[in-house]
Structures are given as structure tokens and as C-alpha cells.
PyMOL Python script that loads the backbone (N, CA, C, O; Angstrom):
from pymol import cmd

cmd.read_pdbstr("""\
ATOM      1  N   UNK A   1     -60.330-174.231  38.749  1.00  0.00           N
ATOM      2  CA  UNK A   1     -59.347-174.064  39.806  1.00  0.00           C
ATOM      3  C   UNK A   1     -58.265-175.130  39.609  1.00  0.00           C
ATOM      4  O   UNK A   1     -58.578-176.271  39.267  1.00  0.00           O
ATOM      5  N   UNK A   2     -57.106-174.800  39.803  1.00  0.00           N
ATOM      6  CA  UNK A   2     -56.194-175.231  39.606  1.00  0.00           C
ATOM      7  C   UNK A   2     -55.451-176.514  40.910  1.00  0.00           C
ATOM      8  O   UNK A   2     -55.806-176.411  42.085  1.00  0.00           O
ATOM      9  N   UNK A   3     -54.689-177.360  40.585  1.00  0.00           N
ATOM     10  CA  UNK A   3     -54.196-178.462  41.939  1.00  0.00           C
ATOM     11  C   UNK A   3     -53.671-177.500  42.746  1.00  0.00           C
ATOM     12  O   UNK A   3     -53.970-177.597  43.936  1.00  0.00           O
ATOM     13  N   UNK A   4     -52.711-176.268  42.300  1.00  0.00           N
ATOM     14  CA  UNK A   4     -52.054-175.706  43.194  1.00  0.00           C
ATOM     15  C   UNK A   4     -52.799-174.863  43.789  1.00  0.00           C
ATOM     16  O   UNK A   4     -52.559-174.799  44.995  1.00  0.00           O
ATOM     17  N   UNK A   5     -53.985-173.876  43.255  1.00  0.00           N
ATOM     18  CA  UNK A   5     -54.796-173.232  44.091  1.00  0.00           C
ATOM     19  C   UNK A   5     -55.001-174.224  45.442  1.00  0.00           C
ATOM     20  O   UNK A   5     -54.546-174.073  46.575  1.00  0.00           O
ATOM     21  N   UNK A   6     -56.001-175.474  44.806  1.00  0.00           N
ATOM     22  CA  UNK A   6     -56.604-176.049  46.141  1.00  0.00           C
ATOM     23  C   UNK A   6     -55.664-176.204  47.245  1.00  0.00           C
ATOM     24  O   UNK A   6     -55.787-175.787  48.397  1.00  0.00           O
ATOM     25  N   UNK A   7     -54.891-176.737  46.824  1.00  0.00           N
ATOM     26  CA  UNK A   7     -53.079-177.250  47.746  1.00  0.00           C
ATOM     27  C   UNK A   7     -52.980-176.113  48.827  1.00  0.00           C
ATOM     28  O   UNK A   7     -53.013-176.209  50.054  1.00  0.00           O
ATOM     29  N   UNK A   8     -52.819-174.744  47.825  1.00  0.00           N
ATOM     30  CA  UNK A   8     -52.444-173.624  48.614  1.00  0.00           C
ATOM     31  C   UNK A   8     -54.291-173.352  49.341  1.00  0.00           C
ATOM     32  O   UNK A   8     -54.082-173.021  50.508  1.00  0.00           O
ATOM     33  N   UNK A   9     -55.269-173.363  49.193  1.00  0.00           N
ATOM     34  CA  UNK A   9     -56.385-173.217  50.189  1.00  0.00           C
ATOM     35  C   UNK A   9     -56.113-174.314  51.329  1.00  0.00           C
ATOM     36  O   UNK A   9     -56.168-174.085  52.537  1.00  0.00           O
ATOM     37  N   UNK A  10     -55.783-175.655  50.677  1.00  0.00           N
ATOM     38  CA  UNK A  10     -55.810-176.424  51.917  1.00  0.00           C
ATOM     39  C   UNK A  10     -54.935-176.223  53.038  1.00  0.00           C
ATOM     40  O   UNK A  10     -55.017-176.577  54.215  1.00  0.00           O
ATOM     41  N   UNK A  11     -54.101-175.586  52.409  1.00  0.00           N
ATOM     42  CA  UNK A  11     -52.738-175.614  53.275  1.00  0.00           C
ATOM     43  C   UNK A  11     -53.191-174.322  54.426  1.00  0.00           C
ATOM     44  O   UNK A  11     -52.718-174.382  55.561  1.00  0.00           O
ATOM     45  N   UNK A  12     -54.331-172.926  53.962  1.00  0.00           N
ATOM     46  CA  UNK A  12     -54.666-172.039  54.419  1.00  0.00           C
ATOM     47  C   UNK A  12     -55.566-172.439  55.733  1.00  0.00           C
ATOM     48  O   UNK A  12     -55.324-172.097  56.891  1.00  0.00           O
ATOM     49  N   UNK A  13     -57.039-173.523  55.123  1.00  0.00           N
ATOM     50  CA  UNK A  13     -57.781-173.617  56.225  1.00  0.00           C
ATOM     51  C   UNK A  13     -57.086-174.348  57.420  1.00  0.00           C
ATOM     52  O   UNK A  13     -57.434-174.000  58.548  1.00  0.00           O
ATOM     53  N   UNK A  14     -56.284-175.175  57.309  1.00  0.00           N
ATOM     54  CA  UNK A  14     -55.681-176.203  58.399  1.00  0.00           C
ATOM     55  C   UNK A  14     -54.893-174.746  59.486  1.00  0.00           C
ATOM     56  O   UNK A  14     -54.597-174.897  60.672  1.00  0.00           O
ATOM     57  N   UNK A  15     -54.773-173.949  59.009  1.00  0.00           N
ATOM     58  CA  UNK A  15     -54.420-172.625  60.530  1.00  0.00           C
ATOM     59  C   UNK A  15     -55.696-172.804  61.227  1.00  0.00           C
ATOM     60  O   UNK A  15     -56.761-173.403  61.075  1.00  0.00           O
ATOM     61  N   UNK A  16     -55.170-172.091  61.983  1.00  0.00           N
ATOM     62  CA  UNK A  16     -56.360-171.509  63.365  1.00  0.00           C
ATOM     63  C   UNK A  16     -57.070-170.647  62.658  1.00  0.00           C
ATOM     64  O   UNK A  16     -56.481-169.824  61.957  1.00  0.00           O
ATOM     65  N   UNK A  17     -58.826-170.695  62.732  1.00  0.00           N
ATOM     66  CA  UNK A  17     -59.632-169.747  62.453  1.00  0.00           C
ATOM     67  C   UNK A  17     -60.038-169.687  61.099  1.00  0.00           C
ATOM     68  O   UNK A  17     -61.157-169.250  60.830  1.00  0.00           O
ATOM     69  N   UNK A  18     -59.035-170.187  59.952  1.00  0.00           N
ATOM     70  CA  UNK A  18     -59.644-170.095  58.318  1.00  0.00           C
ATOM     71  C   UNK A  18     -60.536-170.999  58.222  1.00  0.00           C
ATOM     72  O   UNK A  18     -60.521-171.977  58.969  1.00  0.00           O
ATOM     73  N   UNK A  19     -61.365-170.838  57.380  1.00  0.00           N
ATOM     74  CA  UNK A  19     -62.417-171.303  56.712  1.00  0.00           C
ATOM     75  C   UNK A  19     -62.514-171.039  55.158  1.00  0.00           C
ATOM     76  O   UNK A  19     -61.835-170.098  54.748  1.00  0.00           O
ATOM     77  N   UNK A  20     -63.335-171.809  54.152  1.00  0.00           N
ATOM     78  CA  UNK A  20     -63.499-171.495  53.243  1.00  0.00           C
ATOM     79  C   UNK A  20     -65.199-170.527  52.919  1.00  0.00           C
ATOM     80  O   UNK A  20     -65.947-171.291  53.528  1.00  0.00           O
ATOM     81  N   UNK A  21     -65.696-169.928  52.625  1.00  0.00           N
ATOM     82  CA  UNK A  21     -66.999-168.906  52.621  1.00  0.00           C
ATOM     83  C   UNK A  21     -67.353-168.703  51.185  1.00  0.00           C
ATOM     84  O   UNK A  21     -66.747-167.986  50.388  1.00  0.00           O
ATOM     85  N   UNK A  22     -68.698-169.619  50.899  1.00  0.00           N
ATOM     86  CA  UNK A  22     -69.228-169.227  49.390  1.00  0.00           C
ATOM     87  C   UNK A  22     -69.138-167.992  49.059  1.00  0.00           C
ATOM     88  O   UNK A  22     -69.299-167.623  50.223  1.00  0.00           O
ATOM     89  N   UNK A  23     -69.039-167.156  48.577  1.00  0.00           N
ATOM     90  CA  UNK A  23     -69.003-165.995  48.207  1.00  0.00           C
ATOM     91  C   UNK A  23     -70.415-165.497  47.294  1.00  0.00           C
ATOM     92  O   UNK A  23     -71.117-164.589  47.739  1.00  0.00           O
ATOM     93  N   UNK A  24     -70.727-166.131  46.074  1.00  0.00           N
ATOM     94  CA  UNK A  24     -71.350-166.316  45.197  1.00  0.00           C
ATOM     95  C   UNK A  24     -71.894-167.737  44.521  1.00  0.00           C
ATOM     96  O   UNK A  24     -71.119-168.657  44.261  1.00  0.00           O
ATOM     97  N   UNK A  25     -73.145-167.790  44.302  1.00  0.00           N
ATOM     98  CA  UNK A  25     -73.387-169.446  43.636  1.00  0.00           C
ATOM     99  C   UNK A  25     -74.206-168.789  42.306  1.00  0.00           C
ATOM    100  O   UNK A  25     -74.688-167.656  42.326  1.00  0.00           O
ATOM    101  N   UNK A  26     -74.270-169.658  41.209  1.00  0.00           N
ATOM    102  CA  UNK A  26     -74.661-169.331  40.075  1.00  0.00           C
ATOM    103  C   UNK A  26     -74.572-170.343  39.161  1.00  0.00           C
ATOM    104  O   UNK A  26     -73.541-171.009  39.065  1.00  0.00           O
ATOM    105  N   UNK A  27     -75.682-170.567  38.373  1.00  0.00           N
ATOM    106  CA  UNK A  27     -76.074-172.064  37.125  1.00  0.00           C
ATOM    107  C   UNK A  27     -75.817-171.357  36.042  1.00  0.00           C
ATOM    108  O   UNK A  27     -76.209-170.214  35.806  1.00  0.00           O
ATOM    109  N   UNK A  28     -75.055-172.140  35.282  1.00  0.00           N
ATOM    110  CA  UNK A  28     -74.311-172.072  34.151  1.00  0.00           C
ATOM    111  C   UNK A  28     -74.691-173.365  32.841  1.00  0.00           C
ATOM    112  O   UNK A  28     -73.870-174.197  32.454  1.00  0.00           O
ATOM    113  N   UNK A  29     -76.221-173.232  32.304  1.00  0.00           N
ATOM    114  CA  UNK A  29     -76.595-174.946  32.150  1.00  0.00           C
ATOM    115  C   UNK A  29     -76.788-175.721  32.737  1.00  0.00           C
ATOM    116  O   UNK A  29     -77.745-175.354  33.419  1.00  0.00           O
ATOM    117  N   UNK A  30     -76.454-176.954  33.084  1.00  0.00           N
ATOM    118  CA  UNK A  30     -76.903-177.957  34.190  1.00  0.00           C
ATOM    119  C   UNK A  30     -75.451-177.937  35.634  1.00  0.00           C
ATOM    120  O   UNK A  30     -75.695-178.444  36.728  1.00  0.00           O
ATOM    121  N   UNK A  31     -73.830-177.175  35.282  1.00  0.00           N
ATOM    122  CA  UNK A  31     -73.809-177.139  36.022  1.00  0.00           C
ATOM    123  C   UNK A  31     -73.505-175.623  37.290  1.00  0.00           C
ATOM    124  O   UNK A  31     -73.569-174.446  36.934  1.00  0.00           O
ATOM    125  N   UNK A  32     -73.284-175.943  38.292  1.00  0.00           N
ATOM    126  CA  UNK A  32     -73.520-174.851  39.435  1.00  0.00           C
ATOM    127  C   UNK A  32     -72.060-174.384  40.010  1.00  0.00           C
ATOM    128  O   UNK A  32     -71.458-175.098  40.812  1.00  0.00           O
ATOM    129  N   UNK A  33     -71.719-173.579  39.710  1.00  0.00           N
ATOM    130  CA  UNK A  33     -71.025-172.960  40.141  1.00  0.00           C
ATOM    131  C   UNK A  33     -70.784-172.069  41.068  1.00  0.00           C
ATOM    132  O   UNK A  33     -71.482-171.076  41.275  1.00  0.00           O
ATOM    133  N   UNK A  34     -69.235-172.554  42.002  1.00  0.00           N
ATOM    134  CA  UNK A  34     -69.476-171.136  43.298  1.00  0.00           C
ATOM    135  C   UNK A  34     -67.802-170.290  43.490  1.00  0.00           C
ATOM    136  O   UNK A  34     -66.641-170.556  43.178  1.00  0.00           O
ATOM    137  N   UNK A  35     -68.410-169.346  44.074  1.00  0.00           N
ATOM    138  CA  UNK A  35     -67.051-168.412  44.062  1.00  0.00           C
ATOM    139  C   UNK A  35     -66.786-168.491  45.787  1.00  0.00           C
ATOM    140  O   UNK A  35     -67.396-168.079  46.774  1.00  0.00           O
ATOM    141  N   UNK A  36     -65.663-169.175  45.571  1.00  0.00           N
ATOM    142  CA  UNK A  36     -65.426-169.113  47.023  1.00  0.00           C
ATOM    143  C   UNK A  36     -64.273-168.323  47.945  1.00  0.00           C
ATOM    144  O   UNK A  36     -63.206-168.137  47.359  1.00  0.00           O
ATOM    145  N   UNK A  37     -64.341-167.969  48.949  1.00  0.00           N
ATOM    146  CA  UNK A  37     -63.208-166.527  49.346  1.00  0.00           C
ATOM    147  C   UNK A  37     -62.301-167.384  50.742  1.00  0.00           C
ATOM    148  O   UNK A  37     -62.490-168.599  50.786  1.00  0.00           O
ATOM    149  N   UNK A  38     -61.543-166.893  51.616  1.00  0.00           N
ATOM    150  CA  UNK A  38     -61.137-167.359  52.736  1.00  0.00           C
ATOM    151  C   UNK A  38     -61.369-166.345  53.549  1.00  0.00           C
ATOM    152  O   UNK A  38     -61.108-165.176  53.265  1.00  0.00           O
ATOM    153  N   UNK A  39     -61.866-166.726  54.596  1.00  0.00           N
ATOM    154  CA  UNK A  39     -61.918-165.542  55.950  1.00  0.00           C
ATOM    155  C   UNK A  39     -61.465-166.499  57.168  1.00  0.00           C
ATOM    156  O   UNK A  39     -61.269-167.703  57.331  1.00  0.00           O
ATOM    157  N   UNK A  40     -61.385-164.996  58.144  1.00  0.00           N
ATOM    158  CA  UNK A  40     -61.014-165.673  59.105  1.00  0.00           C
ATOM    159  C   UNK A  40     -62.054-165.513  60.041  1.00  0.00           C
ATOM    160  O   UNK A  40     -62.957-164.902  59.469  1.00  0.00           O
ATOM    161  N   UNK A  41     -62.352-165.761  61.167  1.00  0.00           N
ATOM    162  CA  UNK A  41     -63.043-166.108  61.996  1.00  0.00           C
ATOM    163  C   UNK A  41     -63.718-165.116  62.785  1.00  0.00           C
ATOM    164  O   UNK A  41     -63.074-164.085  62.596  1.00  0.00           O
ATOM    165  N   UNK A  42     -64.816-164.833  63.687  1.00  0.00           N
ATOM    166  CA  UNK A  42     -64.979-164.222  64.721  1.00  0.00           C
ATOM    167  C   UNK A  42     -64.013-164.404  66.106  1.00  0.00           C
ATOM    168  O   UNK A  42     -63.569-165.502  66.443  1.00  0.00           O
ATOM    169  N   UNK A  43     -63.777-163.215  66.810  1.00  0.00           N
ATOM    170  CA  UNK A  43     -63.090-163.257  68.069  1.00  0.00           C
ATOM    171  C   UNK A  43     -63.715-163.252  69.200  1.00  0.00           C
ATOM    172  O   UNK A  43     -64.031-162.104  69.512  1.00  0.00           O
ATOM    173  N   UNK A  44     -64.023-164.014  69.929  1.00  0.00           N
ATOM    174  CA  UNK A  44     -65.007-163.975  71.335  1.00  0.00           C
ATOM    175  C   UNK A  44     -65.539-162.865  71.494  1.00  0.00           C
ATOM    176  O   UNK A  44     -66.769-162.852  71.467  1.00  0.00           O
ATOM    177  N   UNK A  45     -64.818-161.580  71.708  1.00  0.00           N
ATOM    178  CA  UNK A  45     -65.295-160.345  72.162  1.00  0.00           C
ATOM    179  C   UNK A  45     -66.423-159.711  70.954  1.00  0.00           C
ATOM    180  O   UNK A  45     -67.262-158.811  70.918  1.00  0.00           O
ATOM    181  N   UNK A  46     -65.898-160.738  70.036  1.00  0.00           N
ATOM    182  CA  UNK A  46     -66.801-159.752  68.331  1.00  0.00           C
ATOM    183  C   UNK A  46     -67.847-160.672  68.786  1.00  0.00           C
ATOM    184  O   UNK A  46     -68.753-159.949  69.201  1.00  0.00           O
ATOM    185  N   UNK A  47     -68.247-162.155  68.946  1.00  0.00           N
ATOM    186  CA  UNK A  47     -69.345-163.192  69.213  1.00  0.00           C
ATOM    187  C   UNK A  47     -70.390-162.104  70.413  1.00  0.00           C
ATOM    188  O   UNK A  47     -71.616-161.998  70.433  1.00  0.00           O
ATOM    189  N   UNK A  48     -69.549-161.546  71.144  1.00  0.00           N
ATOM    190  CA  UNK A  48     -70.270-161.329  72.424  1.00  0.00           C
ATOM    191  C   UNK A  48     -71.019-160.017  72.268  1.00  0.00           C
ATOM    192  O   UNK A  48     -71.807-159.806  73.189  1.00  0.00           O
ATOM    193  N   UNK A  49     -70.961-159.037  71.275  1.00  0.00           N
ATOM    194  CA  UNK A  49     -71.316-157.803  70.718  1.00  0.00           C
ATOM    195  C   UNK A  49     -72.269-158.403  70.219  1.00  0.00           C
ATOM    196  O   UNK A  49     -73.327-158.163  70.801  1.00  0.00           O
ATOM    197  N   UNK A  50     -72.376-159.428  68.964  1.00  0.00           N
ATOM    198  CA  UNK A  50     -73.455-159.610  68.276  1.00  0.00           C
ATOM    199  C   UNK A  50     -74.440-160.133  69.360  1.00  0.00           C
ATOM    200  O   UNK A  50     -75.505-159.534  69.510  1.00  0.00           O
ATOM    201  N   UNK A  51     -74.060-161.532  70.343  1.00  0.00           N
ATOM    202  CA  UNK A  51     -75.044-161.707  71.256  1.00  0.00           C
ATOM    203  C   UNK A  51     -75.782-160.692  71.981  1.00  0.00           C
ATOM    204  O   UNK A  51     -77.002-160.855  71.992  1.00  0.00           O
ATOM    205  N   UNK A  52     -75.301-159.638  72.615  1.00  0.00           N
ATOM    206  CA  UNK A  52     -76.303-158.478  73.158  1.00  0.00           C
ATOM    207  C   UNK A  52     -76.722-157.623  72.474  1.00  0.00           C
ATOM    208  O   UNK A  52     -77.602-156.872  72.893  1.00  0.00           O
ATOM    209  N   UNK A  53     -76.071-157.480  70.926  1.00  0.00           N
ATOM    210  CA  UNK A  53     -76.980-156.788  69.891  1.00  0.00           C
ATOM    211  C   UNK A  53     -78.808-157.545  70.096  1.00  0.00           C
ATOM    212  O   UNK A  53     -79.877-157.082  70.495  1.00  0.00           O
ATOM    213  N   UNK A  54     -78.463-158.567  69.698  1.00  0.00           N
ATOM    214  CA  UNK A  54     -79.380-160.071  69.165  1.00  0.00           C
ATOM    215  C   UNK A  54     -80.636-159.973  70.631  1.00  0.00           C
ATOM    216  O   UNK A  54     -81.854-159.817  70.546  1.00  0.00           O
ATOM    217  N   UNK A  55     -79.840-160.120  71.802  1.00  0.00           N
ATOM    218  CA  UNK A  55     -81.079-159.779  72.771  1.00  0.00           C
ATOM    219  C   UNK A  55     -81.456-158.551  73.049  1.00  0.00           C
ATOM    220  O   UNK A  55     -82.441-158.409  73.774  1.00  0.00           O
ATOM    221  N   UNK A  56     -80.797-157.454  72.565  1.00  0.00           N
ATOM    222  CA  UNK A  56     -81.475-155.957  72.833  1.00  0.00           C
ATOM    223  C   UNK A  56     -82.837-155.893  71.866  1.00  0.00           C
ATOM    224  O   UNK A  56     -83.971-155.630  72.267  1.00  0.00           O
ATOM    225  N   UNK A  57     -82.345-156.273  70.148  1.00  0.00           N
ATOM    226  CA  UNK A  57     -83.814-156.033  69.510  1.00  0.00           C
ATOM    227  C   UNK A  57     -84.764-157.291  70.020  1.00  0.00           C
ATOM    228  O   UNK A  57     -85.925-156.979  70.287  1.00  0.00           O
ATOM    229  N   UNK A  58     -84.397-158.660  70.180  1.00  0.00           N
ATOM    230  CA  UNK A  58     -85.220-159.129  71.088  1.00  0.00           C
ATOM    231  C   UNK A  58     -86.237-159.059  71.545  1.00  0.00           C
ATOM    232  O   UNK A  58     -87.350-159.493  71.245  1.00  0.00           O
ATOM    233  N   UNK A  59     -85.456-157.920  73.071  1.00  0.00           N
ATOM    234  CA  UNK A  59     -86.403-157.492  74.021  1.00  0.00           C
ATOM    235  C   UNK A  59     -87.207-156.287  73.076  1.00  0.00           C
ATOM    236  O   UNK A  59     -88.427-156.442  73.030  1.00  0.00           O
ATOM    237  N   UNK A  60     -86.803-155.423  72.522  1.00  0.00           N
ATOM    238  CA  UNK A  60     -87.340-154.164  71.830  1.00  0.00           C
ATOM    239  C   UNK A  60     -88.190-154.933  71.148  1.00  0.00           C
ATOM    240  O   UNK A  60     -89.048-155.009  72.028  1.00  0.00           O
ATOM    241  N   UNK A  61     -88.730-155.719  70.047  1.00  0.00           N
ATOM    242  CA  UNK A  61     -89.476-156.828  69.668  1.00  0.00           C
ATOM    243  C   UNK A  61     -90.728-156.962  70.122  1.00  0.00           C
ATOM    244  O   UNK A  61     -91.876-156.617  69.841  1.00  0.00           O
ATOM    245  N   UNK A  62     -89.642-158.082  71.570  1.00  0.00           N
ATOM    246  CA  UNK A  62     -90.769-158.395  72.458  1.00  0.00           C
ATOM    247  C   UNK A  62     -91.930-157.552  73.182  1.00  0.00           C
ATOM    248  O   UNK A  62     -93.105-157.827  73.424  1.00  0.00           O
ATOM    249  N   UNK A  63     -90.943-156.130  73.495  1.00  0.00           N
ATOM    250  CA  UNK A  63     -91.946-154.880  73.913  1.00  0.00           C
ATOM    251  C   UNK A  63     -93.089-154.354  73.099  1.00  0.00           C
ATOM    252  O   UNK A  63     -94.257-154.314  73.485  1.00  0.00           O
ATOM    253  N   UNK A  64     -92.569-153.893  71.753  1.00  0.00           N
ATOM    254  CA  UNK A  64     -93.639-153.527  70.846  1.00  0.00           C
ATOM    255  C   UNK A  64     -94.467-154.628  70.436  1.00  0.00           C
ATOM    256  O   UNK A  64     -95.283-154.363  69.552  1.00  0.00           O
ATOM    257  N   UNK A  65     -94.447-155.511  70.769  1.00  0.00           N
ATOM    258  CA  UNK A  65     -95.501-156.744  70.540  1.00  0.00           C
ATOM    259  C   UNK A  65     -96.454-156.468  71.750  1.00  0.00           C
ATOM    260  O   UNK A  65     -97.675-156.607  71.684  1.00  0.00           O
ATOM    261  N   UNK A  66     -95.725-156.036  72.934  1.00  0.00           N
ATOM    262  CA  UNK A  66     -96.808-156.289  74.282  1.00  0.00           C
ATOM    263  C   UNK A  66     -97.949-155.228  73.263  1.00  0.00           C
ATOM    264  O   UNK A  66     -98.822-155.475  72.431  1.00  0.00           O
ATOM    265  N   UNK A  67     -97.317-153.851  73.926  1.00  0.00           N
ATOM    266  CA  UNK A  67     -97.946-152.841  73.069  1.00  0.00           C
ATOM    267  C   UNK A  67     -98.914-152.675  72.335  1.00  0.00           C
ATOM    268  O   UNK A  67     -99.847-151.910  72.580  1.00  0.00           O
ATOM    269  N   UNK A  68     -98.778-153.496  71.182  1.00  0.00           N
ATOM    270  CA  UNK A  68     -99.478-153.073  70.408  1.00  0.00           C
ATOM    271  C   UNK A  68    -100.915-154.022  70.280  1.00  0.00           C
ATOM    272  O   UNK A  68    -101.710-153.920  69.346  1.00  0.00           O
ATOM    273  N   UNK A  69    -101.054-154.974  71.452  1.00  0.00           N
ATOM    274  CA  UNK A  69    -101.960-156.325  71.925  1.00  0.00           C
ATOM    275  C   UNK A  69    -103.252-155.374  72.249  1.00  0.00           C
ATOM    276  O   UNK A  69    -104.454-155.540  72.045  1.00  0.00           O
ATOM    277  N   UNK A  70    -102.758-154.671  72.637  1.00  0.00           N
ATOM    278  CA  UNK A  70    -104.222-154.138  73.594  1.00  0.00           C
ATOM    279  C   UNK A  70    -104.679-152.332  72.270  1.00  0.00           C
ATOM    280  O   UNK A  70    -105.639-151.606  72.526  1.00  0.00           O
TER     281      UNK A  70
END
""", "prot")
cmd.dss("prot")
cmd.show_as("cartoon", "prot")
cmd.util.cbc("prot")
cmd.orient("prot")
């Protein structure tokens, strides 16, 4: 990677919301190499979908566990 790549990533994450995201890691001899991408972020309303995804199987989980006790 080049000074100006990084320059131009650094200059990317310092916005609102970028990040840098491994993409890929991989050994090449002794050393390790990674492929890295830029994304941008989750939006509250996207956070709040996955949270009641996350407690629906949860509870569905938690149910077929009662279930299957007895």
C-alpha cells in the first residue's frame, strides 16, 4: 500500500461513521497479511432490527429448551 492510499483512507475514516473492516487475513511465510475495505456504519433503526431479531430467536431458543426438558 502506497503513502497516498493510507493518506486518502485516513482522510476517509476521520468522517462520520467510516471505519476501516478486515476483509480477508492470510500467511504468506512468516508474514500476515490483510485485505482491508471501508464501510460505513450501522443506522440506529438498522441496530434496532438486529436487537429484536437477537431476542426473538432468544426467546424461540429459550422455548424449545423448556420443551424438550421433560
Amino acid at each position: 500500500m502506497h503513502k497516498y492510499e493510507i493518506n486518502k483512507l485516513m482522510g476517509k475514516i476521520k468522517e462520520k461513521g467510516m471505519t476501516l473492516v478486515p476483509l480477508k487475513v492470510y500467511f504468506k511465510g512468516s508474514l500476515v497479511k490483510v485485505e482491508i475495505g471501508l464501510a460505513r456504519g450501522k443506522k440506529l433503526y438498522d441496530k434496532r432490527q438486529d436487537i429484536a431479531k437477537k431476542d426473538q430467536r432468544r426467546e424461540a431458543e429459550k422455548e424449545f429448551k423448556v420443551k424438550n426438558l421433560y
